[in-house]
C-alpha positions in Angstrom: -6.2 -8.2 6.5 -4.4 -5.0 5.9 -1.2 -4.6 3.8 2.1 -4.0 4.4 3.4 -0.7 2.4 7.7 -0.1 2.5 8.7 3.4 2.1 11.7 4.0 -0.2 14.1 6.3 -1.3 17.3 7.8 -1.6 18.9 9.5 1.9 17.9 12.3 2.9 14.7 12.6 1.0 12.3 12.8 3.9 11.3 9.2 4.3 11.7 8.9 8.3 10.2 12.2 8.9 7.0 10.8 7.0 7.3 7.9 8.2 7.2 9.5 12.1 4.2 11.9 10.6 2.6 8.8 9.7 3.0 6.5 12.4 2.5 9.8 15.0 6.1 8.5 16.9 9.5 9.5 17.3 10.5 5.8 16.0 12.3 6.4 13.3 15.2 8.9 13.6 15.3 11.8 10.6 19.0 13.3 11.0 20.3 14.9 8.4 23.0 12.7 6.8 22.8 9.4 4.8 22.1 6.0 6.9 20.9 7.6 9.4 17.8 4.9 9.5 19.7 1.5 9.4 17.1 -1.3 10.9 13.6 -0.7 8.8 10.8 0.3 11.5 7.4 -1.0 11.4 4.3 1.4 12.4 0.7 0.5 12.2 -1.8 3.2 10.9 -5.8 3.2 11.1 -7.5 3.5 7.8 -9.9 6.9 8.3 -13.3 5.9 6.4 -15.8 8.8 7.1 -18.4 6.2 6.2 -17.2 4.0 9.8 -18.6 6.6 11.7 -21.6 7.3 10.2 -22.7 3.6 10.4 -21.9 4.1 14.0 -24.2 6.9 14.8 -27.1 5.0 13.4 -26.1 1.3 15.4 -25.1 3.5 18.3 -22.1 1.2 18.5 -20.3 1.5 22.0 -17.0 1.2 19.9 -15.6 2.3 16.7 -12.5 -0.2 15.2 -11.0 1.3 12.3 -8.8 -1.0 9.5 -5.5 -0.8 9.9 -2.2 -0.5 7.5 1.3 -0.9 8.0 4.5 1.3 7.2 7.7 0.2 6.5 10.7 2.7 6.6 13.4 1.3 5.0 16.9 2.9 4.9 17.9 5.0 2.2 19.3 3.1 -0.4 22.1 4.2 -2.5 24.3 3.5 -6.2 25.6 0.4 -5.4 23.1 -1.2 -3.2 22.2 -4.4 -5.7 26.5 -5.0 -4.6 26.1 -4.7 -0.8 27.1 -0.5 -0.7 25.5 0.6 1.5 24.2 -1.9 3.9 22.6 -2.7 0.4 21.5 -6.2 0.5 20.2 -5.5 4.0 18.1 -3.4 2.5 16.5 -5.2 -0.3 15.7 -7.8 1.6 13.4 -5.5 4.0 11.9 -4.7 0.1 10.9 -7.9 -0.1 8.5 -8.7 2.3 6.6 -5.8 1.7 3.4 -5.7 -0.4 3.6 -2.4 -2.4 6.4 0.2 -2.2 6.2 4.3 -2.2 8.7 5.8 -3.4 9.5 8.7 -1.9 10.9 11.3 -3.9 12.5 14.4 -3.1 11.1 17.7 -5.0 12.1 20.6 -2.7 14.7 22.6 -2.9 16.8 23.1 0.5 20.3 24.6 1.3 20.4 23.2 4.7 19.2 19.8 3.7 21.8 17.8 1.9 21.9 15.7 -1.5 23.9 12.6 -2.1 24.2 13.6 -5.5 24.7 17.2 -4.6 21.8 18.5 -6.4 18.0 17.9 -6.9 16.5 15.8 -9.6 13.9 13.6 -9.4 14.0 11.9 -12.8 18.1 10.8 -11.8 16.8 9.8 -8.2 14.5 7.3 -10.0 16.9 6.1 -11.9 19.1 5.3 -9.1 16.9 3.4 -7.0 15.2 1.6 -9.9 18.6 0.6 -11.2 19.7 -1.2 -7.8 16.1 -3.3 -8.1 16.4 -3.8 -11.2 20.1 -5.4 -10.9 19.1 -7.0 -7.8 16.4 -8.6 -10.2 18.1 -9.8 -12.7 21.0 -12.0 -9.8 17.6 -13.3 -8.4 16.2 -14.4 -11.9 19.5 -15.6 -12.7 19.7 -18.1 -9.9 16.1 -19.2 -10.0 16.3 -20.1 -13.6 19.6 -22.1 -12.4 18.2 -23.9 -10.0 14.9 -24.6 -12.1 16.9 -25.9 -15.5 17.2 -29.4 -14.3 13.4 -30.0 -13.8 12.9 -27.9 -17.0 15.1 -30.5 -18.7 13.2 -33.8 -17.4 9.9 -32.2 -18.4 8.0 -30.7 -15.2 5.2 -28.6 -16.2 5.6 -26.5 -12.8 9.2 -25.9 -13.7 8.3 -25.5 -17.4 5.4 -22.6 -16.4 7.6 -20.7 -14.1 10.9 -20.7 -15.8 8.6 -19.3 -19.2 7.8 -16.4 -16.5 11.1 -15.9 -15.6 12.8 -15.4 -19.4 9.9 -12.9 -19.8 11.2 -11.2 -16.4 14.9 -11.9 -17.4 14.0 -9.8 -21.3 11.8 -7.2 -19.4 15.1 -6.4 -16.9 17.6 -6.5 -19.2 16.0 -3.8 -21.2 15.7 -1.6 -18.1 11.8 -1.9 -17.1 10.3 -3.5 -14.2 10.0 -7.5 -14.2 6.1 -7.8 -14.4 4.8 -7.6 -17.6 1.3 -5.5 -18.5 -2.1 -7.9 -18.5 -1.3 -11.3 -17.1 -4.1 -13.2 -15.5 -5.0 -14.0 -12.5 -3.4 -17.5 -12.1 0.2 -15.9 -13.2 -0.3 -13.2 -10.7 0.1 -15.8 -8.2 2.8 -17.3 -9.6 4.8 -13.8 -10.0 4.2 -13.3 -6.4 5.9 -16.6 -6.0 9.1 -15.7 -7.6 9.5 -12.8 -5.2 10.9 -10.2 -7.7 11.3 -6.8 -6.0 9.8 -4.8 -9.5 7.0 -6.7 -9.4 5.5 -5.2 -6.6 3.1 -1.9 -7.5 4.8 1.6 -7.0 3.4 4.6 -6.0 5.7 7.9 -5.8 5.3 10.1 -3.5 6.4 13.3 -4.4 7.9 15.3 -1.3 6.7 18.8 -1.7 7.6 22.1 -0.2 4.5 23.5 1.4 3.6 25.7 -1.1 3.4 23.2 -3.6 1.6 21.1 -2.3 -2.1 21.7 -4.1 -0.6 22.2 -7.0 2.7 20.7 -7.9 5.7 22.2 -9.2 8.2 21.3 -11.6 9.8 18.8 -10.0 6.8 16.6 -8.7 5.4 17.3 -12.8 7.9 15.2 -14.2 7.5 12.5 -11.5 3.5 12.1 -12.2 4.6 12.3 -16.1 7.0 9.0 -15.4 4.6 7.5 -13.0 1.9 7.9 -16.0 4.5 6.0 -18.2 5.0 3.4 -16.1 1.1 2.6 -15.6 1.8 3.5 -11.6 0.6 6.0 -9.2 2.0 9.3 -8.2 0.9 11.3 -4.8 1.6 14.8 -3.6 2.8 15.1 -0.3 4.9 17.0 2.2 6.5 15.5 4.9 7.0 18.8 7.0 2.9 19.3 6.9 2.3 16.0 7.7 4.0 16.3 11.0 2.7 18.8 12.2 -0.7 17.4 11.4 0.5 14.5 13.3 0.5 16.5 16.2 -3.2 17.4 16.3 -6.1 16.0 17.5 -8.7 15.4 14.4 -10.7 18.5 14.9 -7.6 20.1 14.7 -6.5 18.2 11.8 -9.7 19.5 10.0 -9.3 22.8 10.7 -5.7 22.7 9.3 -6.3 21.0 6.4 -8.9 23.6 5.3 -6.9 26.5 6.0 -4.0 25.0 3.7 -7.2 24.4 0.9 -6.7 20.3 1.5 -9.7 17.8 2.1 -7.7 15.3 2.8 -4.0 14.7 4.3 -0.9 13.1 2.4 -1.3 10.1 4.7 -4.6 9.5 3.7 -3.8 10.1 -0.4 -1.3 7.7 0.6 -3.5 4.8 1.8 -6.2 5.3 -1.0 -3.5 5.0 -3.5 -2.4 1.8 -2.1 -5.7 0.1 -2.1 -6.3 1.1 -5.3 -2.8 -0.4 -6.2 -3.5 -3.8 -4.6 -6.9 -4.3 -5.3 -8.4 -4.0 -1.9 -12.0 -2.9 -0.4 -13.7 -2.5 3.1 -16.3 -4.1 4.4 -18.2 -3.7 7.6 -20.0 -4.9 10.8 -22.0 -3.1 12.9 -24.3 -3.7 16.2 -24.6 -2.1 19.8 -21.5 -3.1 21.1 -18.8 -1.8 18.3 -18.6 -1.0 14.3 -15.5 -2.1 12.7 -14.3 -2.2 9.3 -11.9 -4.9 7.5 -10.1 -5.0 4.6 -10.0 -7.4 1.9 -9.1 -8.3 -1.8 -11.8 -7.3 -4.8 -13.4 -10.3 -6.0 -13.4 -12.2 -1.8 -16.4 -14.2 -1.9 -18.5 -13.7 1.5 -17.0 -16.9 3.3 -13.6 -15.9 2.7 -14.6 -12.3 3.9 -16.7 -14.6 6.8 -12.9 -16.6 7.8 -10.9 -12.9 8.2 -13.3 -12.6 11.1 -12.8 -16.0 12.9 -12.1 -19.2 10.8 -15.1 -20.4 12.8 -17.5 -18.5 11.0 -15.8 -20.2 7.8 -16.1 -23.8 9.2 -19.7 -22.7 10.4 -21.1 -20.6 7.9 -24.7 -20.9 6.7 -25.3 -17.4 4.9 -24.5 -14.1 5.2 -27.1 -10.9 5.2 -26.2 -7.7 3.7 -27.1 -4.2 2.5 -25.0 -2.2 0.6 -24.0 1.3 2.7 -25.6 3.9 0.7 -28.8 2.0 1.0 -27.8 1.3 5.0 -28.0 5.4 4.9 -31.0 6.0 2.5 -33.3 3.6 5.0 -31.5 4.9 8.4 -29.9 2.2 9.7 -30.1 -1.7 10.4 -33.6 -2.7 11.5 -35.1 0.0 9.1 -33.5 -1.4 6.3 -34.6 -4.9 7.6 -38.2 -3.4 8.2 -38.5 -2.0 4.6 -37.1 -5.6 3.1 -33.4 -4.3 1.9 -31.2 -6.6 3.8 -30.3 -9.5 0.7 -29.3 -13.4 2.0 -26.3 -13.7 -0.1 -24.3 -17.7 -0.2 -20.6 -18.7 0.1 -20.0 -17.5 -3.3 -21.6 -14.2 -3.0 -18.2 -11.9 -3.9 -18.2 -8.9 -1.2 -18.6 -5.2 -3.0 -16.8 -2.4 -1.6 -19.0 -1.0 1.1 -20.8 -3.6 2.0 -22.4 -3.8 5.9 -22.7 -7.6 6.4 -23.9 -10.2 9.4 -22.8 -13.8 9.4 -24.8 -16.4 10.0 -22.7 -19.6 11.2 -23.2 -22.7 13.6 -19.7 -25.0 14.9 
C-alpha cells in the first residue's frame, strides 16, 4: 500500500507548482490568480530509499521497484468554502478521501505574485483554511449525531460508542481545535476514521520558502513550525520554485544541486518522510535475481498481513516467512551470506514486520 497525501491551501500559495515539481508534469496548471486549479489532480511519486539500491547491488537484482505515494492537489480553498464559496464543498469533499493533508503555506514575499488577502501572513492563512474544516466539521457532526439519536435512544451500543465520539468531536470544534482528541486507542482510531471528519486527518505544513530561506527558515515559516509544535503536527521547509527545477534533472544532477544549495535531501522527499511518520507507516523489502522492490505498510502489520499486500495467495497459502533485518543483510553481504553464517530468523503469522526488514514468503495454494 502507499498513502494518499492532499495538498492544501489558500490560492495562489504555490500548491500546483509543487504539486507539478512533485509529480515531474505539467498536470496541474499554476497561473497566477485564484481557482486557477478547479478539478483536484492525482500524481503518483516513487518513494527514494537509498537502502533499495544497496540491497540491489548485493542480489544483483535485474530490476529495482521503488514504493510509491500519491499527491493530491486540491484547489485553493477560500473564506467561505464550508458555505459553497468558492466551488467550496467541491473542494472538501476531494479532502475527504485523502489520508493525510499538507498544508501548504505561503512564507515569501512577492510583488508579482498576488494575495487574496492582500498581504502575507501565515498565522491568518491558517486560520482561514482551518476555520472552513472546522465549520465543515461541525454540519457533518451535526447530522451524524441526528441521524444516530434514534438508535442511541433504543439502546445500541454501536450507536451509543460512536455518538460518545462524536460530542467529544462536537466540544473539541466548537472551541476552535481540530475534532480528534490527544491519546485514544487503537480501536477508537478506527472508529474516528469511520466518521470521516476532515480534522481528524494528520497535518503537516509545508512552509513555502524563498530560496534563500530555505536551510534555515525565516520569520514567516518560524511562526508556522511554532503552531505546528502546538498542535502536536509536523512542519517542513520547502520551496516550490527549487523543487521544480530539481524536477527537471536527472538524479546525478539532482545530487549535485542539492549539495551546491547545502541540502541532503529535497522538499519532496522531507515531504514523504514526514508523512510516514504521520501515518505510522514502514518499508519492507524483497529481493532476488530478477528485481528488489520495496512495500509499504502500517507499524505493528504482522508478517501474513505484510505476506497478503503481495498476493492474497501468499495469505491463503502462507507457511512462514524468513527474514533478516537490513543492517545485518549489509554487515553479512548479502542473502546467501547471511543464510551461510545462520542470520536469516523463521518468523510465524504473527511475527509484526520491523521497519527495514528483507523478507521471503514461504506459501503453498
Amino acid at each position: 500500500m502507499g498513502f494518499k497525501t492532499g495538498i492544501i491551501g489558500l490560492p495562489n500559495v504555490g500548491k500546483s507548482t509543487l504539486f507539478n515539481a512533485l509529480t515531474h508534469t505539467a498536470s496541474a496548471q499554476n497561473e497566477n490568480y485564484p481557482f486557477c486549479t478547479i478539478e483536484a489532480n492525482l500524481g503518483e511519486v516513487p518513494v527514494n530509499d537509498p537502502r533499495l539500491d544497496r540491497i540491489a547491488v548485493f542480489e544483483k537484482s535485474r530490476q529495482i521497484i521503488q514504493a510509491k505515494t500519491t499527491f493530491v492537489d486540491i484547489a485553493g480553498l477560500v473564506r467561505g468554502a464550508s458555505r459553497g464559496e468558492g466551488l467550496g464543498n467541491k473542494f472538501l469533499g476531494n479532502i475527504r478521501e485523502v489520508d493525510a493533508l499538507a498544508h501548504v503555506v505561503r512564507c515569501f514575499d512577492d510583488n508579482n505574485i498576488v494575495h487574496v488577502d492582500g498581504k502575507v501572513d501565515p498565522l491568518r492563512d491558517i486560520e482561514t483554511i482551518e476555520t472552513e474544516l472546522i465549520l465543515a466539521d461541525l454540519e457533518s457532526v451535526e447530522r451524524q449525531r441526528s441521524r444516530l439519536a434514534r438508535k442511541v435512544k433504543s439502546g445500541d451500543k454501536e450507536a451509543f460508542r460512536l455518538d460518545i465520539l462524536l460530542e467529544t468531536a462536537q466540544s473539541n470544534l466548537a472551541k476552535g481545535n481540530h475534532a480528534k482528541p490527544e491519546g485514544i486507542d487503537e480501536e477508537e482510531h478506527k472508529l474516528w476514521q469511520s466518521l470521516g471528519l476532515l480534522t481528524s486527518k494528520p497535518f503537516l505544513y509545508v512552509c513555502n520558502v524563498d530560496e534563500n530561506s530555505l536551510k534555515k527558515g525565516n520569520d514567516y515559516s518560524v511562526q508556522v513550525e511554532r503552531y505546528a509544535q502546538l498542535h502536536s503536527a509536523s512542519a517542513v521547509l520547502v520551496s516550490a520554485q527549487i523543487e521544480e527545477e530539481i524536477s527537471q534533472l536527472n538524479a546525478a544532477e539532482e545530487q549535485e544541486y542539492l549539495a551546491e544549495m547545502g541540502l541532503e535531501i529535497s522538499g519532496l522527499d522531507r515531504m514523504i518522510q514526514n508523512g510516514y511518520s504521520l501515518l505510522g507507516l514502514i518499508t519492507y523489502f524483497t529481493t532476488g535475481p530478477k528485481e528488489t522492490r520495496a512495500w509499504t505498510v502500517p507499524e505493528g502489520t504482522t508478517a501474513l498481513d505484510a505476506a497478503a499486500v503481495i498476493h492474497e495467495d501468499f495469505r491463503r497459502g502462507f507457511i512462514r516467512a524468513e527474514t533478516i533485518s537490513y543492517e545485518e543483510f549489509v554487515s553479512c553481504g548479502g542473502y546467501q551470506q547471511a543464510r551461510n553464517k545462520g542470520k536469516i530468523r523463521t518468523e510465524g503469522k504473527s511475527y509484526e514486520v520491523r521497519d527495514g526488514d528483507i523478507l521471503h514468503f514461504l506459501f503453498n495454494v
